[in-house]
Biotite code that builds the C-alpha atoms (Angstrom):
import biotite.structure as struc

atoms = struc.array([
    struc.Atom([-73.763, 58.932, -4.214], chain_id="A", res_id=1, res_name="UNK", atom_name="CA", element="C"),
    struc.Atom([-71.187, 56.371, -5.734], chain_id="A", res_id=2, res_name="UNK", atom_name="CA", element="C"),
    struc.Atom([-73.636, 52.726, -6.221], chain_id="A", res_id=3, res_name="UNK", atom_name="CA", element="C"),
    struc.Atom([-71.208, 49.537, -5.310], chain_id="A", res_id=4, res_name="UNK", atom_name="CA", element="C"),
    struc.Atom([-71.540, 46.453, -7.456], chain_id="A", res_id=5, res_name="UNK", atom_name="CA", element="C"),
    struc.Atom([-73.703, 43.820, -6.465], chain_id="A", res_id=6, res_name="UNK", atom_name="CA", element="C"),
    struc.Atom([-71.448, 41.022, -5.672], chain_id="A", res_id=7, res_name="UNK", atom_name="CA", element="C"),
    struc.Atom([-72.487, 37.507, -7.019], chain_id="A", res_id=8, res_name="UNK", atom_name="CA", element="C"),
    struc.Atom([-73.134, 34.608, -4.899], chain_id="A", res_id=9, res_name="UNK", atom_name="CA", element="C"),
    struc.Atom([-73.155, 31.029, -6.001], chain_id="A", res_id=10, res_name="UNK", atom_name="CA", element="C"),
    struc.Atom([-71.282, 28.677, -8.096], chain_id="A", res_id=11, res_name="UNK", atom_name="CA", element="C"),
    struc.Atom([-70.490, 29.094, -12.268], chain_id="A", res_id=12, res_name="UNK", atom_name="CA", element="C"),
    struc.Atom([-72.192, 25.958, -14.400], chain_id="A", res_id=13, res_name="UNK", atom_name="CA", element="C"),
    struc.Atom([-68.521, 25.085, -15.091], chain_id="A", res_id=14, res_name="UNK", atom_name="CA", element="C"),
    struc.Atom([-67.980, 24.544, -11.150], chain_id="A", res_id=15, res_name="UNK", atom_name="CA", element="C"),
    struc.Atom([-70.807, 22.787, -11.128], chain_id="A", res_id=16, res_name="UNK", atom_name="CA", element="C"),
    struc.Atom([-70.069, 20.136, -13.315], chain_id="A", res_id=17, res_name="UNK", atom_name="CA", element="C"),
    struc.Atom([-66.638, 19.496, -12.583], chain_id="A", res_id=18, res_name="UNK", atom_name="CA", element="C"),
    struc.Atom([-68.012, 19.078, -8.806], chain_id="A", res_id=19, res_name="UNK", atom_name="CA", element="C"),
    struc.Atom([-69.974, 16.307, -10.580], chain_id="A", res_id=20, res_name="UNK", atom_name="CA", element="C"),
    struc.Atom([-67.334, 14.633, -12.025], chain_id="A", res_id=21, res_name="UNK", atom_name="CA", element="C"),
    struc.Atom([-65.428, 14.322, -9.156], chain_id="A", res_id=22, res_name="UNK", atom_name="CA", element="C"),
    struc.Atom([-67.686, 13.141, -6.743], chain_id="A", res_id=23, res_name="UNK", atom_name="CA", element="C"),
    struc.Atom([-68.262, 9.878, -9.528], chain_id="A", res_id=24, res_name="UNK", atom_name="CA", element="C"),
    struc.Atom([-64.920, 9.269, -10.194], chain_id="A", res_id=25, res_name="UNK", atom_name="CA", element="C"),
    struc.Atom([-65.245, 8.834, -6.339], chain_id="A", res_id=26, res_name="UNK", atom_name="CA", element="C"),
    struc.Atom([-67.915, 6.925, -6.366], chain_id="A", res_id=27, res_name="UNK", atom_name="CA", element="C"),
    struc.Atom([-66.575, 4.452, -9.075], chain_id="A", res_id=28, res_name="UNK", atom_name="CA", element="C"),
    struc.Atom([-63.425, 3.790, -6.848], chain_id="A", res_id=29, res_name="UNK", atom_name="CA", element="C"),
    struc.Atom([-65.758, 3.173, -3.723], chain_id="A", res_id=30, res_name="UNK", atom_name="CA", element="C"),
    struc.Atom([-67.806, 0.551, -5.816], chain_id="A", res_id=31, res_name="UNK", atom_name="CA", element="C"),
    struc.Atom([-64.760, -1.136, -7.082], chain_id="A", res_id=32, res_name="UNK", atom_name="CA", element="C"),
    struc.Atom([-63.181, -1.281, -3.210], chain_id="A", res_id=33, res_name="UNK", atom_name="CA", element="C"),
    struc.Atom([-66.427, -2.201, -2.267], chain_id="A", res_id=34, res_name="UNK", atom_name="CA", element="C"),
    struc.Atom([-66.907, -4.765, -4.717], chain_id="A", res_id=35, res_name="UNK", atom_name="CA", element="C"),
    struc.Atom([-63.767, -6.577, -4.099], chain_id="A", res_id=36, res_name="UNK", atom_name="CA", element="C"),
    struc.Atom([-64.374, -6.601, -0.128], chain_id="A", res_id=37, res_name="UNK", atom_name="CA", element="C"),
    struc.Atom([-67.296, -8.072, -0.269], chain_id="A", res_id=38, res_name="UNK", atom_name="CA", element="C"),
    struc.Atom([-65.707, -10.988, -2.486], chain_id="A", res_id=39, res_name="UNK", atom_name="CA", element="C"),
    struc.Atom([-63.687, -11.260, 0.551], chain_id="A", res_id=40, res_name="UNK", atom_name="CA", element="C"),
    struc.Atom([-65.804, -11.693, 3.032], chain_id="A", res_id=41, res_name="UNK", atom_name="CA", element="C"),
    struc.Atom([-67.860, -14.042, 1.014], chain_id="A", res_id=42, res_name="UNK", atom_name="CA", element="C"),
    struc.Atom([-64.126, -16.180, -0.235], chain_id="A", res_id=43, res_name="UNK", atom_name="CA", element="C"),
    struc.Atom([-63.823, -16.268, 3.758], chain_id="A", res_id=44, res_name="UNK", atom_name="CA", element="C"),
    struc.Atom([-66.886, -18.181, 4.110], chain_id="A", res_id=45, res_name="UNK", atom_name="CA", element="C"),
    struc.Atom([-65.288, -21.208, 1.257], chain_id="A", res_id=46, res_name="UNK", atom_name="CA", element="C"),
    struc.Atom([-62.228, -21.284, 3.143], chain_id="A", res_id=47, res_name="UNK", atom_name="CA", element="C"),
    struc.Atom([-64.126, -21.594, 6.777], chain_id="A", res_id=48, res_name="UNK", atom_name="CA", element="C"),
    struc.Atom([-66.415, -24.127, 5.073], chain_id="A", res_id=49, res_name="UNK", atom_name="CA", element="C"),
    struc.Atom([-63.037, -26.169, 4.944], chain_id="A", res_id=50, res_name="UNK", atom_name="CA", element="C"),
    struc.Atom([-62.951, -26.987, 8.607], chain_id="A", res_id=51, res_name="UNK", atom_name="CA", element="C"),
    struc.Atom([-64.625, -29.953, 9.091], chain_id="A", res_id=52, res_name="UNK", atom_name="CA", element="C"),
    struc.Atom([-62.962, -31.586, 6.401], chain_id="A", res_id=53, res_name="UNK", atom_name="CA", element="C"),
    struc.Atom([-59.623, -30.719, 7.817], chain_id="A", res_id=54, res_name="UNK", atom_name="CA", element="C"),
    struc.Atom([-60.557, -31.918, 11.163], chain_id="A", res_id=55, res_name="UNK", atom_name="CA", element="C"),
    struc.Atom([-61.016, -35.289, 9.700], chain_id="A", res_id=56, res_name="UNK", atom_name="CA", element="C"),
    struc.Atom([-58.079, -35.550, 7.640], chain_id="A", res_id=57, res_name="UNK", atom_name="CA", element="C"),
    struc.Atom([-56.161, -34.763, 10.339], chain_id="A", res_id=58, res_name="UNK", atom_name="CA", element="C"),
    struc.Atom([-57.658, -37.072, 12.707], chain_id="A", res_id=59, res_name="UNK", atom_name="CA", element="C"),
    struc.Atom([-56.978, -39.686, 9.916], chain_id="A", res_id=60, res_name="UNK", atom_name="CA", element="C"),
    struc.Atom([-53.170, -39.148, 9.835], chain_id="A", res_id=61, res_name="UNK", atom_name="CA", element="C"),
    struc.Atom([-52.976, -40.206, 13.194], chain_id="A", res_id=62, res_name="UNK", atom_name="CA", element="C"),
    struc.Atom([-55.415, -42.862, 13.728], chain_id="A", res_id=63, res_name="UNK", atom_name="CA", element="C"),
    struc.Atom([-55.086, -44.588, 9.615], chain_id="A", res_id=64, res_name="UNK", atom_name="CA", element="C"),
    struc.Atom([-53.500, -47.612, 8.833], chain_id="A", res_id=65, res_name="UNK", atom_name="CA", element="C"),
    struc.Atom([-53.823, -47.430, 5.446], chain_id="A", res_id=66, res_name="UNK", atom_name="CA", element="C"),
    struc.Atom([-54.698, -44.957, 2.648], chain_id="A", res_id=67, res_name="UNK", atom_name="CA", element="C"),
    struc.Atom([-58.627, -44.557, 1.770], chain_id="A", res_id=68, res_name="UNK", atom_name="CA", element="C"),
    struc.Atom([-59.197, -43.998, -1.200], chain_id="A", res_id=69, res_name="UNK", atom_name="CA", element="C"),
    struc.Atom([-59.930, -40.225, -3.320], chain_id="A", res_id=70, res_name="UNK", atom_name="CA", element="C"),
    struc.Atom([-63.156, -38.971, -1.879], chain_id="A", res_id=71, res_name="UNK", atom_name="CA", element="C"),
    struc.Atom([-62.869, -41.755, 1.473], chain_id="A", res_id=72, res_name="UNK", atom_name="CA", element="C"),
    struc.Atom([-62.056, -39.136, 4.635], chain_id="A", res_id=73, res_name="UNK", atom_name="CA", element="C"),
    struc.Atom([-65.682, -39.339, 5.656], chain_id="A", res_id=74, res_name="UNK", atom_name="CA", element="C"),
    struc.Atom([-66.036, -35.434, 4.803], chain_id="A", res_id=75, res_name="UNK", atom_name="CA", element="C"),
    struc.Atom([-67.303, -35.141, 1.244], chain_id="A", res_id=76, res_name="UNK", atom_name="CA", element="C"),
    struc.Atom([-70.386, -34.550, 0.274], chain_id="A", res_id=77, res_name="UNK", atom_name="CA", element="C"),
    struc.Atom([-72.898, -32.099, 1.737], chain_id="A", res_id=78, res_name="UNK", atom_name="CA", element="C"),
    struc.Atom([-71.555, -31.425, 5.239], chain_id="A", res_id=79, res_name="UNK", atom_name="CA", element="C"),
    struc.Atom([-69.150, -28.271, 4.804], chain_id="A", res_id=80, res_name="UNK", atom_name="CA", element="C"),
    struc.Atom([-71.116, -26.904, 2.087], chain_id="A", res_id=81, res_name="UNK", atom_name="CA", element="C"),
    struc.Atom([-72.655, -23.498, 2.335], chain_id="A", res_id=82, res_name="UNK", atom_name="CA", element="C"),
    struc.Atom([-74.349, -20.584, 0.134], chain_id="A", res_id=83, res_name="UNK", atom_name="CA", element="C"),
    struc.Atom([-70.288, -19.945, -1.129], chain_id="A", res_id=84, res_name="UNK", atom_name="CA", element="C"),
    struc.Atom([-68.742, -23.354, -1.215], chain_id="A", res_id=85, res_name="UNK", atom_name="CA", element="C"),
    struc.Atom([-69.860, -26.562, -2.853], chain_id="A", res_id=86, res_name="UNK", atom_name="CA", element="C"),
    struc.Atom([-68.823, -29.947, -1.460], chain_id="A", res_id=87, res_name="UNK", atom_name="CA", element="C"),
    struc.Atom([-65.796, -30.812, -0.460], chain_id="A", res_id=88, res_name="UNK", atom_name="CA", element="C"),
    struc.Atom([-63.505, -33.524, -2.532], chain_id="A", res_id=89, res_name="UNK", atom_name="CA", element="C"),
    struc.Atom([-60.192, -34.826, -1.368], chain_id="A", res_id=90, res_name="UNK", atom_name="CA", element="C"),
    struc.Atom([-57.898, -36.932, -2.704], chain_id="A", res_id=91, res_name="UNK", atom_name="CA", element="C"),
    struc.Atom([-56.007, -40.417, -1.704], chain_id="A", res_id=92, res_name="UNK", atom_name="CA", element="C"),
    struc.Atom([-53.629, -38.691, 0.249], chain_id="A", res_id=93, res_name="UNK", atom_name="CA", element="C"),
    struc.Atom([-56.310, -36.033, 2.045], chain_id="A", res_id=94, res_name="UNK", atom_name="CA", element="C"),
    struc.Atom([-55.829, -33.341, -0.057], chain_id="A", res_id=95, res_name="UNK", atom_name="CA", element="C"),
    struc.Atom([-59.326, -30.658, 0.087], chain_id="A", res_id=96, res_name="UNK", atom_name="CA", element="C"),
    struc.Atom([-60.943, -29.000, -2.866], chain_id="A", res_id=97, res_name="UNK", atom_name="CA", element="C"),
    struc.Atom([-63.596, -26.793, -2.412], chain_id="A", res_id=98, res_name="UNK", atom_name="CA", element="C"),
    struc.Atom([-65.368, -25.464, -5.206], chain_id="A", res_id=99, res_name="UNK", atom_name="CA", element="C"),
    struc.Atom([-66.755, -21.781, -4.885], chain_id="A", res_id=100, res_name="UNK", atom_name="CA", element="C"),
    struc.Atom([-70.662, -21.302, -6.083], chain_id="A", res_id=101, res_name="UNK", atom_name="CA", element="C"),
    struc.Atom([-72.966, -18.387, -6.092], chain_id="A", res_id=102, res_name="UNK", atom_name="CA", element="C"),
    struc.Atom([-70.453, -16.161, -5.591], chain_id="A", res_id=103, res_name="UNK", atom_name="CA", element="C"),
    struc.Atom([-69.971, -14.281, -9.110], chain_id="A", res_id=104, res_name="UNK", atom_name="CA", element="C"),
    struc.Atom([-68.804, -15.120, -12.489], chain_id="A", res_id=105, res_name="UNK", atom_name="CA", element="C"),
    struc.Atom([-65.411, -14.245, -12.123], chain_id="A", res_id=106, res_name="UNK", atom_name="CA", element="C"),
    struc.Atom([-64.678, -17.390, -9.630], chain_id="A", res_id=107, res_name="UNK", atom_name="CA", element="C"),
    struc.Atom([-67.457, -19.165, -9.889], chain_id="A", res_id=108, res_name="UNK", atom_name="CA", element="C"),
    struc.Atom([-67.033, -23.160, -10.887], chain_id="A", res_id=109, res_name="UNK", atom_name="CA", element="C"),
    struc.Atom([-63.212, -22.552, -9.476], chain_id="A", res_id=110, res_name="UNK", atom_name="CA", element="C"),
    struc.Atom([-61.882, -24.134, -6.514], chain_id="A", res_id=111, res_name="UNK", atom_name="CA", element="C"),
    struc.Atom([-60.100, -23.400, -3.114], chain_id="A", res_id=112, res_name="UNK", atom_name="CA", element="C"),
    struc.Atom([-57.417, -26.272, -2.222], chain_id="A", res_id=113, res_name="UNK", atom_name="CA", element="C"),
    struc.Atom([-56.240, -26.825, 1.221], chain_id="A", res_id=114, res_name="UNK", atom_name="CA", element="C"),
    struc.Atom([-53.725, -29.610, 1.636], chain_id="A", res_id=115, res_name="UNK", atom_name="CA", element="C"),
    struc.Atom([-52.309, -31.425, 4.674], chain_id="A", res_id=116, res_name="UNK", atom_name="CA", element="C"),
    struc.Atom([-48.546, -29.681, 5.234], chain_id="A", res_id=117, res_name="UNK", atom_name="CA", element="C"),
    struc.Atom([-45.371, -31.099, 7.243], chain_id="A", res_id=118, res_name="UNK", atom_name="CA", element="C"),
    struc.Atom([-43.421, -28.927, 9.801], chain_id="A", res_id=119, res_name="UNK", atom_name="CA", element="C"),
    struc.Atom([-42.317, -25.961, 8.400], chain_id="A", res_id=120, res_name="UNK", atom_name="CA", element="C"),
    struc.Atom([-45.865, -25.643, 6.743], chain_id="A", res_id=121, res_name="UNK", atom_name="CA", element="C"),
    struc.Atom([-44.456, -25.904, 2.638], chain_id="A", res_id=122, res_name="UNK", atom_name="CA", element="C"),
    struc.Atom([-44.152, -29.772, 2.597], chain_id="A", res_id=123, res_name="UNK", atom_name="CA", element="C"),
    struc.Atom([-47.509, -31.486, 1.419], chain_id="A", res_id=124, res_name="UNK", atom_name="CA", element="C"),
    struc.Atom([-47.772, -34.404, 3.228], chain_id="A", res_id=125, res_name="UNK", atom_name="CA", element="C"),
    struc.Atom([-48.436, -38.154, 1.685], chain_id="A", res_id=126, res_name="UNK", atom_name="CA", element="C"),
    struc.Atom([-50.014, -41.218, 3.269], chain_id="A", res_id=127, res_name="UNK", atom_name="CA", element="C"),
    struc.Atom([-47.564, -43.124, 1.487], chain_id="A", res_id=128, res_name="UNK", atom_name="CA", element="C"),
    struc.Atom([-44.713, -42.088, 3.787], chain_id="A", res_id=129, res_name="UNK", atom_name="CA", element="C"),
    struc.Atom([-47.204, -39.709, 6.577], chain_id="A", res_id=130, res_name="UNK", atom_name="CA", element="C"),
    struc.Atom([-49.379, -41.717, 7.957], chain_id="A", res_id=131, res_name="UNK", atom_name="CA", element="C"),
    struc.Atom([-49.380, -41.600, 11.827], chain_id="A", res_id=132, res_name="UNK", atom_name="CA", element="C"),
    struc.Atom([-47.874, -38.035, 11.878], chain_id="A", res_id=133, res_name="UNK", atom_name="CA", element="C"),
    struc.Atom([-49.373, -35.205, 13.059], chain_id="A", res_id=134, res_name="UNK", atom_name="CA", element="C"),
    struc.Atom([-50.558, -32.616, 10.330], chain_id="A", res_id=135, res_name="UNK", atom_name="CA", element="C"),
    struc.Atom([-48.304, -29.197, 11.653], chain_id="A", res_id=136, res_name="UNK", atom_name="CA", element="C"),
    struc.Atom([-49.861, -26.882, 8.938], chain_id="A", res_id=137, res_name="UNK", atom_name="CA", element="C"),
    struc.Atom([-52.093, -26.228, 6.009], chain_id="A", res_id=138, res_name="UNK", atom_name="CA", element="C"),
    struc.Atom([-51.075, -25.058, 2.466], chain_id="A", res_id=139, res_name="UNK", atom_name="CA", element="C"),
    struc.Atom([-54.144, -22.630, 1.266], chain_id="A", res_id=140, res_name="UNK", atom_name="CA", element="C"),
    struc.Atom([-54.589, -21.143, -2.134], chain_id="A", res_id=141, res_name="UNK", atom_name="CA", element="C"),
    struc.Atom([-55.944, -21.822, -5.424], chain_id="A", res_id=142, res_name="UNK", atom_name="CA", element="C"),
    struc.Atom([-54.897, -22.130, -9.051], chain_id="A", res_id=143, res_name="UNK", atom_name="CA", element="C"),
    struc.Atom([-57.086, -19.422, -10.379], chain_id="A", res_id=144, res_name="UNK", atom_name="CA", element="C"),
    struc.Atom([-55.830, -15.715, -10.293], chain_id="A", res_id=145, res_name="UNK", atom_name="CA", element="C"),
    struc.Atom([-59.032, -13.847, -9.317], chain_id="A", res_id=146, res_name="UNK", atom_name="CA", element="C"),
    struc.Atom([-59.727, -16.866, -7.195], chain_id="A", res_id=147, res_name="UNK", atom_name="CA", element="C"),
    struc.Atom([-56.074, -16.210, -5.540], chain_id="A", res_id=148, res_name="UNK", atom_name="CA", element="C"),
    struc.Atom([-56.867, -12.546, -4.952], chain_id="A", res_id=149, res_name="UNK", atom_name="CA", element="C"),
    struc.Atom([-59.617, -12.898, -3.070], chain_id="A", res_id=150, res_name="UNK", atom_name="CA", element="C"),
    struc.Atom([-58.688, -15.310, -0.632], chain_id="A", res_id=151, res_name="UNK", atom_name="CA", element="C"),
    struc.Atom([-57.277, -13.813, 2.673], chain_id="A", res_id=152, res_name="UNK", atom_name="CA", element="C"),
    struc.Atom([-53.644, -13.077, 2.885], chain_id="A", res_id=153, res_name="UNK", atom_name="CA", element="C"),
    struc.Atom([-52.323, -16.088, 4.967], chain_id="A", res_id=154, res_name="UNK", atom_name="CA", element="C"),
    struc.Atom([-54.316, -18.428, 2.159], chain_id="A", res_id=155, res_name="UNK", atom_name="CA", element="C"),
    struc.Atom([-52.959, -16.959, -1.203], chain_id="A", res_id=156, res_name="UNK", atom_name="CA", element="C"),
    struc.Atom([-50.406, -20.227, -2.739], chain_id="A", res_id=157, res_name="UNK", atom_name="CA", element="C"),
    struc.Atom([-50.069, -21.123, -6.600], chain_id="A", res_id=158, res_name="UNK", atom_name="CA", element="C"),
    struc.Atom([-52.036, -24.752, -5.843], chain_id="A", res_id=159, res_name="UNK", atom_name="CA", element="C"),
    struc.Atom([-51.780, -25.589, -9.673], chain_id="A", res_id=160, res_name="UNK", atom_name="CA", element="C"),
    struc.Atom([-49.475, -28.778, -8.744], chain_id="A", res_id=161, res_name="UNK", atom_name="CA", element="C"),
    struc.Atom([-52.823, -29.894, -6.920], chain_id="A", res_id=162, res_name="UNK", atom_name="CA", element="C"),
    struc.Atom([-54.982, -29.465, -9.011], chain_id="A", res_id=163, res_name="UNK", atom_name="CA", element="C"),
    struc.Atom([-54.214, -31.988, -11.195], chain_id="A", res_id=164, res_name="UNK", atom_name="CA", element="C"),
    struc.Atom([-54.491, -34.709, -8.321], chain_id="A", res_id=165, res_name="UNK", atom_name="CA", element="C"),
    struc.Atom([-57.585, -37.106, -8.695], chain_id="A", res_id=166, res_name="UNK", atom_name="CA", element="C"),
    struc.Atom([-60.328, -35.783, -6.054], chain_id="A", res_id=167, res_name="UNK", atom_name="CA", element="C"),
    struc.Atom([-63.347, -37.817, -5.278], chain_id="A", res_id=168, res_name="UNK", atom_name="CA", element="C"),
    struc.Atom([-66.555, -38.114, -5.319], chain_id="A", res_id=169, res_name="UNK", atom_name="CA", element="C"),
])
């Protein structure tokens, strides 16, 4: 009677770890991905906080006779802020800056511009020479990379020319 060898079941301790591995190099990617979308989703909420501000600058073009002055729109202060976004600022010419807050170190203290745009959507208006017209568009972006990155797609310009403008209050 010829005995067959037991064959062994089971994984080696080499298989083992290199299973391990794996599975948190996977994990690190999915916390990176996940980290990013949920700056997203959260940079979403300081370009949303926006809208009321724009809604008054807009009206303004049309309805102005004159130029108020930085931080005069009637939409600074406390009313579009939110967990994400501080309060808005705009400039003489109606011009929005947003800062970002609570959001993480990277961006905090940074800001998210949105300024008034002519047709074709690349021209920033003026109310030197603008006032009466209709606003056609909105240039979106910021003037800080990480800032940049997370903002959504359609909202991603260099706004460093911008940012130099005098916002009020």
């Amino acid at each position: 009677m010829t005995r067959h060898p037991r064959r062994q079941s089971g994984f080696t301790l080499i298989e083992l770890i290199i299973a391990m591995c794996i599975a948190a190099i996977l994990g690190s990617i999915a916390m990176n991905q996940m980290r990013d979308y949920t700056r997203r989703a959260r940079m979403s909420e300081v370009v949303m906080a926006t809208s009321q501000c724009k809604g008054k600058v807009t009206e303004g073009y049309l309805v102005r006779d004159s130029a108020p002055p930085a931080g005069g729109w009637d939409c600074e202060g406390g009313g579009g802020a939110t967990e994400y976004a501080g309060n808005a600022q705009t400039t003489a010419d109606g011009w929005i800056r947003i800062p970002v807050t609570n959001l993480d170190s990277q961006v905090n203290g940074h800001y998210v511009y949105m300024v008034p745009a002519k047709m074709g959507g690349n021209v920033a208006m003026n109310t030197t020479n603008d006032l009466g017209d209709n606003v056609q568009g909105w240039i979106c972006g910021s003037d800080w990379a990480p800032v940049l990155n997370a903002l959504p797609a359609n909202c991603r310009t260099d706004m460093t020319t911008y940012a130099s403008d005098t916002y009020g209050p």
